[in-house]
N, C-alpha and C positions, 0 to 999 in steps of 0.2 A: 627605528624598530629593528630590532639583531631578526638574522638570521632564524625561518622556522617559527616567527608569529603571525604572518602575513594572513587574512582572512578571506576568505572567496568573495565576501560580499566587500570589499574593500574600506570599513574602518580601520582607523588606527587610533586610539586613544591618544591623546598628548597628554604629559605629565601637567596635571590640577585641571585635566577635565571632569565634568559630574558624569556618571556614567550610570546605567542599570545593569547591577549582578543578578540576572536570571538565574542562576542557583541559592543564591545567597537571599534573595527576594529584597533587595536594599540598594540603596543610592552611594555610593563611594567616589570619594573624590582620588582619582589617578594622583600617586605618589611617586610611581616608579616602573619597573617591571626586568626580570630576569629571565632569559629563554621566552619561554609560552606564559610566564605568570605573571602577573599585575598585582602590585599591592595597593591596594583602596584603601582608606581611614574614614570614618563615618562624620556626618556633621556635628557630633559630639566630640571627636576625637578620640582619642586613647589608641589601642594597638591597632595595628593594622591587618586586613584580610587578604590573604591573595587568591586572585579567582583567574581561571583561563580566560585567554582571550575570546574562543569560544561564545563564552557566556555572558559578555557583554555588549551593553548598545548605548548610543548616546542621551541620556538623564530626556524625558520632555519639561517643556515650558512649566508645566504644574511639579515635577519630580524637583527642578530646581528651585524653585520654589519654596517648596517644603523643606529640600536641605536648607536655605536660610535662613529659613525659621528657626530650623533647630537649633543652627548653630549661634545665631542671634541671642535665642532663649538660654544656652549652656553658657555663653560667653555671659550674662546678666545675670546667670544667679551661683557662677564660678565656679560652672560646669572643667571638663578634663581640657579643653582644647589645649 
């Protein structure tokens, strides 16, 4: 994690963790991240969003879940992944 993203409650995302964007209200999977911002790409794929770190928390049991589904269902009917 660079410098200036550290969080008080001490998460850190790792890159390809599922996480929850409280702004964004969706499940993204960590791609990456520059300064404060995280880019996330969804279980469908396609562009990616960047959200502060702020605003996010680690995916629960059911959130992950439901990302595999979708991504399961995009990859079987040749969805963007």
């Amino acid at each position: 994690m660079q410098q200036g993203t550290a969080r008080t409650d001490g998460y850190e995302p790792a890159i390809d963790d599922l996480v929850w964007d409280t702004v964004a209200r969706r499940v993204g999977q960590v791609m990456g991240h520059v300064g404060v911002h995280w880019q996330l790409r969804s279980a469908e794929g396609g562009r990616e969003w960047e959200a502060g770190a702020e605003g996010l928390r680690p995916a629960t049991p059911s959130e992950r879940l439901t990302f595999g589904v979708t991504q399961a269902n995009a990859r079987s009917t040749g969805g963007l992944l």
